[in-house]
C-alpha positions in Angstrom: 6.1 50.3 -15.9 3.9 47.9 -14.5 2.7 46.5 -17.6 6.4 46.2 -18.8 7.5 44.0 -16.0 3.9 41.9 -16.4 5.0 41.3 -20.3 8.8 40.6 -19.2 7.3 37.6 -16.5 4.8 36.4 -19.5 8.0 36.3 -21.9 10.0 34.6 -19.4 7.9 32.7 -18.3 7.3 31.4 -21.7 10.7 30.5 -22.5 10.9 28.4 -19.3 8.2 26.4 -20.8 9.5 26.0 -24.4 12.7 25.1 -22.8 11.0 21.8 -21.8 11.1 19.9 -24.6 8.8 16.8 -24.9 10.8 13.5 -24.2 9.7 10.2 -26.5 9.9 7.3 -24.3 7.9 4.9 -26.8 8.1 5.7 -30.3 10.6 4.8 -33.0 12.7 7.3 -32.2 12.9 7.7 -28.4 16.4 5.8 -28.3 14.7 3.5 -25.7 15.1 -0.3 -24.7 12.2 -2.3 -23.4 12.0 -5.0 -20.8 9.7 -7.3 -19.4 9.7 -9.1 -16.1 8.4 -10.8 -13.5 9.5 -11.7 -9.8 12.5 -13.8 -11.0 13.5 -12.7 -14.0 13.9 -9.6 -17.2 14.6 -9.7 -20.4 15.0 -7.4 -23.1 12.5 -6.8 -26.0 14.7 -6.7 -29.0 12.1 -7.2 -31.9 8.7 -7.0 -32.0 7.3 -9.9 -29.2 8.9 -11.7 -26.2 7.8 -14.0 -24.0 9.0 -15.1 -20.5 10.2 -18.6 -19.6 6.9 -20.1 -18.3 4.7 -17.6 -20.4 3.7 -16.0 -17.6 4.5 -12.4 -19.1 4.9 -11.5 -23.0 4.8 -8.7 -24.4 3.8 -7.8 -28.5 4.5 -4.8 -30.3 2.3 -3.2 -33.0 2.1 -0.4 -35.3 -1.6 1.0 -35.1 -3.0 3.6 -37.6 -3.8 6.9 -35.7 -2.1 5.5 -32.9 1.7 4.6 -33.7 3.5 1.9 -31.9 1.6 -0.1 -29.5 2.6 -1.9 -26.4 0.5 -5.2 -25.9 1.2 -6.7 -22.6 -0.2 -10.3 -21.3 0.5 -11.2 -17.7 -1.0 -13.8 -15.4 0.3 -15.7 -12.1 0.6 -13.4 -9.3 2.5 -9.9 -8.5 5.9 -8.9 -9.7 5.0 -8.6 -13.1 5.3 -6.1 -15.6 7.4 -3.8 -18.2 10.1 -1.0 -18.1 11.5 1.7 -20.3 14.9 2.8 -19.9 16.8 5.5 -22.2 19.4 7.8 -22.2 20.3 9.6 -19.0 17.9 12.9 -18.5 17.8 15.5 -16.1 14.3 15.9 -15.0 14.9 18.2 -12.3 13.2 21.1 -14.4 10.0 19.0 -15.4 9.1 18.3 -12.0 7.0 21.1 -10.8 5.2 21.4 -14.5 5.9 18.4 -16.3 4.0 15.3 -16.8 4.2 11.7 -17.9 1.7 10.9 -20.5 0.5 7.8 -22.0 -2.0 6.2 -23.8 -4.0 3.3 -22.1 -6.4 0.3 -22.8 -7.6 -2.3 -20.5 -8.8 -5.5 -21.8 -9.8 -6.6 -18.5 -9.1 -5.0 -14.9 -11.3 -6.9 -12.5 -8.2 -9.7 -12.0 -5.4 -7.1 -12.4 -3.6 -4.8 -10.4 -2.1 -2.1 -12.5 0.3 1.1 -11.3 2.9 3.4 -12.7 6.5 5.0 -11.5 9.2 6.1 -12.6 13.1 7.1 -11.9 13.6 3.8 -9.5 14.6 0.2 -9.8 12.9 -1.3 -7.2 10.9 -0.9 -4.5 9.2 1.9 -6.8 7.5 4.7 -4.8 5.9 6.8 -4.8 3.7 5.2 -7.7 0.0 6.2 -9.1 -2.5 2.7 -8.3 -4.7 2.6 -11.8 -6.7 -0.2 -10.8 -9.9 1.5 -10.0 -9.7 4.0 -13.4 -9.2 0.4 -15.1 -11.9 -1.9 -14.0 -14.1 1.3 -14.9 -13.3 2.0 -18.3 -14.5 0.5 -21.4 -12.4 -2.7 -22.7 -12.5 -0.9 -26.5 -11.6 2.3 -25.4 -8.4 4.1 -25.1 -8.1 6.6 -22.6 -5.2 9.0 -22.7 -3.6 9.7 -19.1 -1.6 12.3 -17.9 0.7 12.1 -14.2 2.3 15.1 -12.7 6.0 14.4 -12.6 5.8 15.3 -8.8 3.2 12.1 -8.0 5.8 9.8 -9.0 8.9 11.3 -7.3 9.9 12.1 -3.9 12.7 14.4 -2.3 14.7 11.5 -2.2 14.5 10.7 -6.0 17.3 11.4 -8.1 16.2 13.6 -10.8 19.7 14.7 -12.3 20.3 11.4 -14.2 17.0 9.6 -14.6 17.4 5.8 -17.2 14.1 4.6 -15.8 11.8 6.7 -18.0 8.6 4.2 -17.4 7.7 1.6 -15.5 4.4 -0.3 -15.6 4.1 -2.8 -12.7 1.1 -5.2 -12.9 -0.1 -8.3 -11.1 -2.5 -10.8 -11.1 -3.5 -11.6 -14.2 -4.7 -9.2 -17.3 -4.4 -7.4 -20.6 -2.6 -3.4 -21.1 -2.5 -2.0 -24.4 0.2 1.2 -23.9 1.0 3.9 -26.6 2.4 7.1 -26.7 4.5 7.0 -24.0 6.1 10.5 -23.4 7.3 12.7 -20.6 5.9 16.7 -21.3 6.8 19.9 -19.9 3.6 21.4 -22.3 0.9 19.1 -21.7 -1.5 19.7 -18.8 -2.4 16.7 -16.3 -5.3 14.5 -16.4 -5.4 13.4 -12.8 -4.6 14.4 -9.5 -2.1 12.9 -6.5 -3.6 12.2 -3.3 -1.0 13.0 -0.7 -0.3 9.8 1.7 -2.2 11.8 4.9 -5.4 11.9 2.6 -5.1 8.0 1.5 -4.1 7.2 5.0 -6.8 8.9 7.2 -9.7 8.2 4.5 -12.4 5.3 5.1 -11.9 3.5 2.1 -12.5 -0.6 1.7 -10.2 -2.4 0.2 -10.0 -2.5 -3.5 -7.3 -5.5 -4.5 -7.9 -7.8 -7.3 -6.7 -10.5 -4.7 -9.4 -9.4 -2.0 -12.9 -9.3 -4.1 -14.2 -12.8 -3.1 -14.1 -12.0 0.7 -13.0 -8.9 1.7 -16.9 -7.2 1.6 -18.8 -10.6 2.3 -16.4 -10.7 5.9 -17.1 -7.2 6.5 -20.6 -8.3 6.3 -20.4 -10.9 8.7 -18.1 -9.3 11.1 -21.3 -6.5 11.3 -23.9 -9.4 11.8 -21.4 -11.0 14.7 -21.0 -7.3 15.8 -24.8 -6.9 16.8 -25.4 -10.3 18.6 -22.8 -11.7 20.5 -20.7 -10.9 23.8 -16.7 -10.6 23.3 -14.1 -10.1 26.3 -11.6 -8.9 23.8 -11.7 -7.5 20.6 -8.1 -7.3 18.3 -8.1 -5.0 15.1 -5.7 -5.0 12.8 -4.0 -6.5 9.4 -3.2 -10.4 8.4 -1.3 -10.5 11.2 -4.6 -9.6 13.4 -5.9 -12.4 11.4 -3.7 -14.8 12.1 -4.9 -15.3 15.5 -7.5 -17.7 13.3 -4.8 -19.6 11.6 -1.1 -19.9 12.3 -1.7 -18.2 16.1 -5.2 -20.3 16.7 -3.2 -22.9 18.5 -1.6 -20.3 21.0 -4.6 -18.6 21.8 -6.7 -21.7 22.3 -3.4 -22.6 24.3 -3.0 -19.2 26.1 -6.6 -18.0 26.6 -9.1 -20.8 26.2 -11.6 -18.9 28.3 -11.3 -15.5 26.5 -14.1 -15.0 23.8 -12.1 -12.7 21.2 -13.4 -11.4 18.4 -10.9 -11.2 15.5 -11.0 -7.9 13.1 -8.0 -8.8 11.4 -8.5 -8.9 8.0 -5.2 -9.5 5.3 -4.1 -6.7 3.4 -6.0 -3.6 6.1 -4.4 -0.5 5.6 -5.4 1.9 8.2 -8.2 3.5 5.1 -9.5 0.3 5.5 -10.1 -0.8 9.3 -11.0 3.2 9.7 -13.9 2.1 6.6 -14.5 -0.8 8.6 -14.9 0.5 11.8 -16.9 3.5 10.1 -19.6 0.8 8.6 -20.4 -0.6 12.5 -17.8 -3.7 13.4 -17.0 -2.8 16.2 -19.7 -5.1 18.6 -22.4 -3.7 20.1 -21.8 -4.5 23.7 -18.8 -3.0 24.9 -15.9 -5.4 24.9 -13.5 -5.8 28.0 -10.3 -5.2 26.2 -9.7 -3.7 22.7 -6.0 -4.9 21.2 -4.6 -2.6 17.8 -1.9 -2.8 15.6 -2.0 -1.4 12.2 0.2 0.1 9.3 2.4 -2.2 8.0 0.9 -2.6 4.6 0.6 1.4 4.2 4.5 0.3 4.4 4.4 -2.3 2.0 2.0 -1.3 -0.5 2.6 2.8 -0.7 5.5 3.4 1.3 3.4 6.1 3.5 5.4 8.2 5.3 5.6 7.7 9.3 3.3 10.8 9.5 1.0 9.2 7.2 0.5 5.9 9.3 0.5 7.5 12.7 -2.7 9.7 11.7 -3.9 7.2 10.3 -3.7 4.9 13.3 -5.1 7.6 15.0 -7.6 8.3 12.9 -8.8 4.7 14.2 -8.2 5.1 17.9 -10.6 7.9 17.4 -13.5 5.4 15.9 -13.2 2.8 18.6 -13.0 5.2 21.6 -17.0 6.5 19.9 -17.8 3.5 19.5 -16.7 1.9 23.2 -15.7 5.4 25.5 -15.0 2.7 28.4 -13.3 -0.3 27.1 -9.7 -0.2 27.5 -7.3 0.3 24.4 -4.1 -1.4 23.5 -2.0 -0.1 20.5 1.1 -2.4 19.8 3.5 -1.3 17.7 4.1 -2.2 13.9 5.6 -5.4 14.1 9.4 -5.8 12.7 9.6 -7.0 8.8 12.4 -7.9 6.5 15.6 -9.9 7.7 17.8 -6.8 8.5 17.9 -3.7 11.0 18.4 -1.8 7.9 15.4 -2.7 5.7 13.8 0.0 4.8 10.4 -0.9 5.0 11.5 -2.3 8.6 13.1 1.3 9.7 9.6 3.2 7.6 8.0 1.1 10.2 9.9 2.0 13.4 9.8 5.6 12.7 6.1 5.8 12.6 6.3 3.4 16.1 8.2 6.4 17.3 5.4 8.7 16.8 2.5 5.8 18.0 2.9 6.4 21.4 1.9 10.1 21.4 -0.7 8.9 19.1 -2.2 6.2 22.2 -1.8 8.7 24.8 -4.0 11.1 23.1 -6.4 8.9 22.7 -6.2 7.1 26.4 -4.7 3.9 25.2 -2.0 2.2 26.3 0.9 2.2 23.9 3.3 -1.6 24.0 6.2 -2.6 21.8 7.6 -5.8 21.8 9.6 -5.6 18.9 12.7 -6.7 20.1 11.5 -9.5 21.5 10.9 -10.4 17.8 15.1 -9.9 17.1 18.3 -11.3 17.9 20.6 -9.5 19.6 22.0 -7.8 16.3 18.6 -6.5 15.1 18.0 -9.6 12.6 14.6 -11.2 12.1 14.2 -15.0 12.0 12.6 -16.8 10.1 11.3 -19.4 12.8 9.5 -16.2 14.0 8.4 -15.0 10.7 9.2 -17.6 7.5 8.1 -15.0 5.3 9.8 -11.8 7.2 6.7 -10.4 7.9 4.0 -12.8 9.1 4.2 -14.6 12.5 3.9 -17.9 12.5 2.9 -20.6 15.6 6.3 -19.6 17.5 6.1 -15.8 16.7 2.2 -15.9 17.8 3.8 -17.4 21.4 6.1 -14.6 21.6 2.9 -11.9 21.3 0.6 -14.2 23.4 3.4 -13.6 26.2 2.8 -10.1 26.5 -0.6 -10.5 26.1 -1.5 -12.6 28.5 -0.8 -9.8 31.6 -3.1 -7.3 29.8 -5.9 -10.0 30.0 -5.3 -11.0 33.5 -5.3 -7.4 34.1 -8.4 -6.0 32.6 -10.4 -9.7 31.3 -9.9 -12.3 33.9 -9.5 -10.1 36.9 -12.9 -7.9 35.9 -14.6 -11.2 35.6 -13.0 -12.5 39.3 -14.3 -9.2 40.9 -18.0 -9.6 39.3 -18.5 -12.8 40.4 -17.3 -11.4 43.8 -19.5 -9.1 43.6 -22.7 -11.3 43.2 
């Protein structure tokens, strides 16, 4: 009987699968349109090559033997560029647990390049698989043939029942993709893995843009020499806004705190991977500093869309480095600063529901837990531009704001620690 019901699963099983038809997104047949883009505008791909105004994007289509129809793809001049595939409305609902999307790939040249892929969205795309790394490592003349599971590139929230958006290649920078084959499967097995946003958030990992190559290592370098030689009162960690103490904010801190020695960890584009790498690889200076001042996770916003979870263990993750590495100097965690114009941004709300969890987060690691966020605001929750011209980064007026609150946390554990040693000798 037991053998019966064992070959009754295999059978149904196996019509489960061969109900899952493959879906041609690329080929002459897949009843697909093509578009190209870039920050300001699309347009369609009627024939076989089009080129954006400004030939910042074009796109070229071929017909290679062995291969089939061939997606050429130029881009240069920054993010926001790239192509998408839309078709007839699917239900994918029943490839998601099995099914992947599967494409063919070549790379004339990654090292400039950012390179990723989603699906079943419009904009804002997450979640989304980063192929940057797999692309700077691969041969120029070689095609590689890559497989996604169907569940990396959706979340509960996507809408599976009527999905247009069959592809969607989003580059930036500047670079070459060859694409072919394009197809989603419910046969075909996967060729890579999803990291879950926990994993990505709470593992040291340096930063690996095509925008950060120059500098990002070479400061990490002299951040470490720095580190080993030199006295700080405080010492901030964090993101470009961190950094910008040094450039928009450098007038309000020389302003604010000319007699505080702060040494400035900030570096542009830090997700919390990448301070935790950081502070992992011996930054954090030698000699105990007086005061240590963190904010961080607003790009694991911006550039993955981690969940609040995500960022908070990730933040702590980082409270726990700098508590090793100084067990007595006192820790400030801020809270994500506000981003986009409107309450209802939904970076901005990603952002204040991982704040919600932060504070938890500093107690358990003996740090003092401050948002000023509202300070940030008007009274109806909407973020100027005076503050922040871009919606995310301060500039000299939005530095004042934070140098505000700062200043009572370095009377309370810089200035007044210095007052009572010279007392004392």
């Amino acid at each position: 009987m037991k053998r019966y019901l064992w070959l009754a699963c295999l059978l149904w099983v196996g019509k489960s699968l061969a109900a899952l038809p493959d879906i041609e997104v690329s080929g002459l047949h897949s009843r697909s349109t093509v578009f190209i883009h870039d920050r300001q505008q699309v347009l369609k791909v009627p024939g076989d090559t089009q080129v954006l105004p400004g030939n910042n994007v074009a796109l070229t289509r071929h017909q290679y033997d062995g291969i089939g129809q061939v997606f050429d793809l130029q881009f240069s001049g920054g993010s926001g560029s790239g192509l998408f595939i839309n078709g007839p409305a699917r239900d994918l609902r029943g490839y998601v647990n099995q099914g992947v999307l599967s494409f063919d790939l070549q790379v004339a040249d990654a090292r400039q390049a950012a390179i990723s892929i989603s699906m079943a969205c419009v904009s804002h795309c997450y979640p989304k698989m980063h192929l940057r790394e797999l692309a700077v490592h691969s041969s120029p003349a070689t095609w590689q043939h890559i497989a996604i599971p169907l569940h990396c590139l959706t979340s509960k929230d996507t809408d599976l029942t009527r999905v247009h958006r069959w592809f969607n290649l989003e580059t930036g920078g500047q670079g070459s993709v060859r694409i072919a084959n394009i197809q989603i499967s419910g046969q075909e097995g996967p060729t890579m893995k999803c990291k879950t946003d926990d994993s990505l958030a709470t593992t040291p990992r340096m930063l690996n843009e095509y925008w950060s190559q120059s500098w990002w290592l070479p400061r990490h370098k002299q951040r470490v020499a720095q580190a080993k030689d030199n006295r700080f009162d405080v010492v901030m960690l964090g993101d470009s806004i961190t950094e910008g103490w040094s450039r928009a904010g450098k007038p309000v801190w020389d302003n604010a705190f000319p007699d505080i020695r702060m040494f400035n960890l900030g570096f542009a584009g830090d997700r919390t991977e990448n301070l935790l790498w950081r502070l992992t690889h011996k930054e954090m200076p030698r000699s105990a500093p007086k005061l240590a001042i963190v904010m961080i996770g607003t790009n694991n916003t911006g550039h993955r869309m981690d969940s609040p979870q995500a960022i908070a263990a990730g933040v702590s993750e980082n409270l726990k480095q700098i508590r090793q590495a100084a067990p007595d100097t006192p820790m400030v965690l801020f809270a994500i600063f506000p981003r986009g114009a409107t309450p209802n941004d939904p970076m901005r709300i990603n952002n204040e529901q991982a704040n919600q969890l932060l504070a938890n987060v500093a107690a358990r690691h003996h740090a003092e837990f401050i948002n000023i966020n509202e300070a940030f605001l008007t009274d109806t929750g909407m973020l100027p531009r005076e503050y922040m011209p871009d919606l995310l980064h301060p500039k000299e007026q939005g530095y004042a704001i934070w140098a505000r609150h700062l200043t009572p946390l370095i009377d309370r554990y810089v200035r007044n620690n210095e007052t009572t040693k010279e007392q004392a000798e």
